[in-house]
N, C-alpha and C positions, 0 to 999 in steps of 0.2 A: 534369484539373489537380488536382494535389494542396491539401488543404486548409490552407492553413499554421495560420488561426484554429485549427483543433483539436489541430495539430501543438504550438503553442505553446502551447496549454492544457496539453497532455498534460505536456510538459516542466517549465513551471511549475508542477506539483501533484509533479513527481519533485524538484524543484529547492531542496529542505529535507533537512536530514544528517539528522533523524530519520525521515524519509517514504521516502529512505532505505533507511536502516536497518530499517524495517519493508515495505519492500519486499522487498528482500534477506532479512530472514527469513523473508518468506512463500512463496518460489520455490520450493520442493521439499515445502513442507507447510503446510498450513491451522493456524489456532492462535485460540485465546481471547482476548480483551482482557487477562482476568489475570494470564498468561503473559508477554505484551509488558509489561505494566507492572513486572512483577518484573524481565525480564533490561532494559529500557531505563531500570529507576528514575527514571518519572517521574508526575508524576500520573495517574491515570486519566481525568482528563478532557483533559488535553494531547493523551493517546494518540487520544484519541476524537475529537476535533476533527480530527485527522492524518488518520486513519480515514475519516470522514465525507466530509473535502476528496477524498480519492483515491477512494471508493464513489462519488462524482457526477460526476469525472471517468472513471469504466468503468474503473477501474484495479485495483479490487476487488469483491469478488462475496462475500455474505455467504450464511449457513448458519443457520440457527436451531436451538440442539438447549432445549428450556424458555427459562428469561428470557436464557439464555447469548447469543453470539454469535459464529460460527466465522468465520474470515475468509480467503479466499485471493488469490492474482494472479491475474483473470481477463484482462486484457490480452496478447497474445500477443507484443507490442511491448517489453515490460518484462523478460522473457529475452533477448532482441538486446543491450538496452542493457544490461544488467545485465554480460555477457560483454563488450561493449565497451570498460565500466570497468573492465574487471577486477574481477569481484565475485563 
């Protein structure tokens, strides 16, 4: 039986235009915090909180290169939906 609890967490952590938008960014290539905050003009810590919610839902998967932080879509569910919406 399918897990709905995790289904609807999943959803719920996608279920924000900017989480989003920063999912959608990240589907064909990994990227910097600094980078998202320049093309989504918004604060760096908004982005991070965004970030943070979808890394503890397995939604993204980070990279360390020094204090930096790489980020990409590790969920393999988030490409389905992403073509779903149309995105």
């Amino acid at each position: 039986m399918k897990d709905w609890n995790e289904t609807s967490e999943f959803l719920k952590a996608l279920g924000h235009p900017v989480r989003l938008q920063i999912v959608a960014g990240l589907m064909n290539q990994e990227c910097f915090v600094d980078k998202m905050v320049k093309h989504l003009k918004l604060p760096q810590s908004t982005i991070s909180q965004h970030l943070a919610l979808l890394k503890s839902r397995g939604i993204l998967q980070i990279r360390k290169e020094g204090v930096r932080t790489c980020y990409r879509v590790k969920d393999p569910r988030v490409a389905e939906l992403m073509r779903i919406l149309g995105r």
